[in-house]
C-alpha positions as a printed Julia matrix, in Angstrom:
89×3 Matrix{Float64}:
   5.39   10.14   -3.41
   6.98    7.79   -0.77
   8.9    11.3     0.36
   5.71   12.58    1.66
   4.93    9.72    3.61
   8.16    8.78    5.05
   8.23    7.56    8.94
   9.71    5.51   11.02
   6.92    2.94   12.01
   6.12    2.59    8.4
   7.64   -0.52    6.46
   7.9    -1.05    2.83
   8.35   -3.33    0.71
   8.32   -4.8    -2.82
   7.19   -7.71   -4.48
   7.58   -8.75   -8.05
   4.53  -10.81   -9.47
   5.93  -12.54  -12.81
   3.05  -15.49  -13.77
  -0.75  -15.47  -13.96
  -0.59  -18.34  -10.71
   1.29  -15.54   -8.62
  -1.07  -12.79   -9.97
  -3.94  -15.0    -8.72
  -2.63  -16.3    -5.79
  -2.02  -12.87   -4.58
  -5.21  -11.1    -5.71
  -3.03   -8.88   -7.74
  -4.9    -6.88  -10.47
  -2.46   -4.59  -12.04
   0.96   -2.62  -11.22
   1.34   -0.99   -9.3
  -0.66   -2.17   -6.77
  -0.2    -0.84   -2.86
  -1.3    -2.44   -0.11
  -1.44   -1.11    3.22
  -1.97   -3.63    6.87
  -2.89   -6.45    3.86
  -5.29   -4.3     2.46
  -5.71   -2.87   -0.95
  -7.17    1.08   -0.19
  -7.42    1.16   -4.07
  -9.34   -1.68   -5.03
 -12.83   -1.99   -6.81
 -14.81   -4.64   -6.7
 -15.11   -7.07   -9.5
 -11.57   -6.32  -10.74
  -9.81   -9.29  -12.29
  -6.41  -10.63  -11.47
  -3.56  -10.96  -13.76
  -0.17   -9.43  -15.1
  -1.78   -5.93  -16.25
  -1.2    -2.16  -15.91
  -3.41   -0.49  -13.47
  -5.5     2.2   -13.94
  -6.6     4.29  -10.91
  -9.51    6.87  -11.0
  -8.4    10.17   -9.48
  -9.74   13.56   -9.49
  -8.13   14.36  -12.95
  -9.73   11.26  -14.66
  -7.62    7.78  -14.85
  -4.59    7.69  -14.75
  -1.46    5.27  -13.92
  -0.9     5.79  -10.71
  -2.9     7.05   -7.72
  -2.91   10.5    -7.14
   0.16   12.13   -3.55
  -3.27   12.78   -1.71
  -4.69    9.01   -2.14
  -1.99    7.18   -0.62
  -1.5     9.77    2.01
  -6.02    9.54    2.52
  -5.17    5.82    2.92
  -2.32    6.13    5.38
  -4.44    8.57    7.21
  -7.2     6.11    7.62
  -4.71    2.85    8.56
  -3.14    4.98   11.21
  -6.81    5.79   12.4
  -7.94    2.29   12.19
  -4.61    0.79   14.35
  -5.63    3.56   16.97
  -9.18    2.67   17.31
  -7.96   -0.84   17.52
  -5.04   -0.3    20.57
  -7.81    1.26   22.38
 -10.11   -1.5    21.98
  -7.5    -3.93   23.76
């Protein structure tokens, strides 16, 4: 998936969450969880924290993992959101 995505500008990285505290402490509700500029373009409100699998809801039903074009929707709308931003300053 990342191979679709790849550029220069873009940095990422990986965290390992291991206890319930961590889970909480980092709003994290399930792996694998993405986050993009701090935010999570996947989340639903109301879902708990805690050492879990994820499930994401794609066009195919629920699944694992989020489907190439979600990520790439979500990258679309960060990039979108950083130029509206630039051109507010």
């Amino acid at each position: 998936m990342l191979e679709a995505t790849v550029r220069a500008d873009v940095v990422v990285t990986h965290e390992q969450i291991e206890t319930d505290a961590a889970a909480a402490a980092t709003h994290f509700v399930g792996s694998p969880k993405v986050l993009m500029d701090h935010r999570d373009p996947f989340g639903v409100l109301g879902e708990q924290y805690g050492l879990a699998c994820r499930l994401y809801r794609t066009e195919g039903g629920v699944t694992n993992s989020p489907s190439t074009a979600h990520p790439i929707a979500a990258l679309t709308d960060a990039q979108t959101r950083a130029l509206e931003k630039s051109r507010q300053d």
